[in-house]
C-alpha positions as CSV (number, residue, x, y, z in Angstrom):
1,X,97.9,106.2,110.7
2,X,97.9,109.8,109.6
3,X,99.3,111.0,112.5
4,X,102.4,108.5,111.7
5,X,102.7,109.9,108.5
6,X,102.6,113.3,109.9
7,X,105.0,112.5,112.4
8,X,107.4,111.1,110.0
9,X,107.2,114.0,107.2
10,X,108.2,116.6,110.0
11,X,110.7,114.4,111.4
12,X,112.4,113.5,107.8
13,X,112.1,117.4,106.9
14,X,114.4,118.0,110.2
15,X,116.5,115.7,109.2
16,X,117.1,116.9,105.4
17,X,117.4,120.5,106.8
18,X,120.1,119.7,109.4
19,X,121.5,116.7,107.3
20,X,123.5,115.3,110.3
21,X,126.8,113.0,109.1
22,X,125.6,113.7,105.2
23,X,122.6,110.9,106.8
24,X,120.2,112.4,103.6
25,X,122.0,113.9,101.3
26,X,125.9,113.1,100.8
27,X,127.1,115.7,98.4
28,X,125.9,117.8,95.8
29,X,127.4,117.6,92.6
30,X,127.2,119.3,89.0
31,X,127.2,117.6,86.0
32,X,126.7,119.1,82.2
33,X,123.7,118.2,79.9
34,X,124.7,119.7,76.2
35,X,124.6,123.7,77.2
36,X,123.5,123.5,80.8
37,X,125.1,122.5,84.0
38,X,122.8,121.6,86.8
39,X,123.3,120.8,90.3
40,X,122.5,117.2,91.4
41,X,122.1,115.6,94.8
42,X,123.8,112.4,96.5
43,X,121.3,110.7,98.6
44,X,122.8,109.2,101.4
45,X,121.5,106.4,103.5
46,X,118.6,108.2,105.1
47,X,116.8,108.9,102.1
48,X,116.2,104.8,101.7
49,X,113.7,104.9,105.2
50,X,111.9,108.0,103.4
51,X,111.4,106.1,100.3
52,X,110.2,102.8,102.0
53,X,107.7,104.9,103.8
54,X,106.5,106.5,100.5
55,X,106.8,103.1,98.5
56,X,104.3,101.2,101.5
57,X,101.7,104.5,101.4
58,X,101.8,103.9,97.8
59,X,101.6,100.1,97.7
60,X,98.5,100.1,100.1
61,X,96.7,102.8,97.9
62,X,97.2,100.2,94.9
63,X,95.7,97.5,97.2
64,X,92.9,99.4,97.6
65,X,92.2,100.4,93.7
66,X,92.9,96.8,93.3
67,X,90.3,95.7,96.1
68,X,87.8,98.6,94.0
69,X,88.3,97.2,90.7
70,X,87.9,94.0,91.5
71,X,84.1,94.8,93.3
72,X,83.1,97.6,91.1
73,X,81.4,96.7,88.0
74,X,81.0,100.3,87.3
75,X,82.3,102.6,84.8
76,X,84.3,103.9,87.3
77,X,86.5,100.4,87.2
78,X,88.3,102.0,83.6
79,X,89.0,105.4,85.8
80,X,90.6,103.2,88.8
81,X,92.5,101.3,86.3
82,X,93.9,104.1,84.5
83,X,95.1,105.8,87.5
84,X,96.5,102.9,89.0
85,X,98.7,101.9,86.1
86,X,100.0,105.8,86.1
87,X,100.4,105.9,89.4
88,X,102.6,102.5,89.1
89,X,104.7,103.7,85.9
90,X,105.7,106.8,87.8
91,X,106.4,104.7,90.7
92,X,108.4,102.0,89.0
93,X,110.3,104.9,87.2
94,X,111.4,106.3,90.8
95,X,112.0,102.8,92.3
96,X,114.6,102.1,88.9
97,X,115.8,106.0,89.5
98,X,116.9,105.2,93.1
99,X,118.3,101.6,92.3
100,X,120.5,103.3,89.9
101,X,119.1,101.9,86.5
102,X,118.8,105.2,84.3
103,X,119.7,106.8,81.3
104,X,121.6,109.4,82.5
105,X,123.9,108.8,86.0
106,X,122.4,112.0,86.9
107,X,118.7,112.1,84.8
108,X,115.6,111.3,87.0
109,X,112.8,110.8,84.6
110,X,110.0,111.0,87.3
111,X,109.1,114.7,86.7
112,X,107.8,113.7,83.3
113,X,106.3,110.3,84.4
114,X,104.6,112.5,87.5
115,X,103.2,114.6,84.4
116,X,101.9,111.9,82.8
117,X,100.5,110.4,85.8
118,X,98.6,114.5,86.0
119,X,97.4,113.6,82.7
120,X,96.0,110.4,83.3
121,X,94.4,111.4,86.3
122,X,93.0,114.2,84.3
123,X,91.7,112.0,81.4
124,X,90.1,109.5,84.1
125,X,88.2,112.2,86.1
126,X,86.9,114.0,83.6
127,X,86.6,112.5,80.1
128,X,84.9,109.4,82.3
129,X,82.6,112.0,84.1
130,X,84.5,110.6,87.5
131,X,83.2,113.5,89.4
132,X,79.7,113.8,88.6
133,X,77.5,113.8,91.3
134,X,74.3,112.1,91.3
135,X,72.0,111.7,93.9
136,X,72.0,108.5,95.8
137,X,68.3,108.3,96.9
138,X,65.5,110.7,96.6
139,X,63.3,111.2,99.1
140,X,59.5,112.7,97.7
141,X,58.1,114.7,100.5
142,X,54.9,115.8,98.9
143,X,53.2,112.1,99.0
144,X,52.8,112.5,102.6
């Protein structure tokens, strides 16, 4: 599988770089927010295989937190849980992004969801000690 997904990022990034018949991104427009005026792209129909290919890496990473919360009976179940409901809000925020249910026409909140998401992470590795090691077995060599 991660050749497929290698395969596919170098063949989208072709694609988006030669943007054949506007197939990724359609136009780029500018619109004004208050004293700025920023450039914004116009996804075309392409960009919809790239984000069901993101959207199916992502679902089968929640099925496995899910599958790991559900055996663990750890302390490590609270850091899976946080991370998968960041990891879902910034999703969900891109999913309502690309179906055209935002604030703005042209504001995509899911910079500062994926910040949030960083901070979560953060909080779940290492207030939770995530990445402590501790040795699994120990082996006393001198008893023989």
């Amino acid at each position: 599988m991660p050749q497929g997904l290698w395969a596919w990022a170098i063949g989208y990034s072709v694609l988006r770089i030669i943007n054949p018949a506007d197939l990724i991104i359609e136009d780029i427009v500018f619109d004004s927010f208050g004293l700025f005026v920023l450039p914004a792209e116009v996804y075309g129909p392409g960009l919809l295989s790239q984000y069901i290919v993101a959207l199916g890496v992502i679902l089968s990473a929640f099925v496995l937190l899910l599958r790991f919360i559900r055996q663990t009976q750890s302390l490590y179940q609270y850091q899976a849980l946080i991370i998968l409901v960041a990891v879902a809000v910034n999703t969900g925020g891109t999913l309502l992004f690309t179906l055209g249910i935002q604030v703005h026409p042209q504001l995509d909140i899911t910079p500062v969801l994926t910040t949030g998401q960083g901070v979560a992470v953060w909080v779940a590795l290492y207030r939770y000690d995530f990445l402590r090691t501790a040795p699994v077995a120990t082996t006393d060599f001198s008893a023989r």
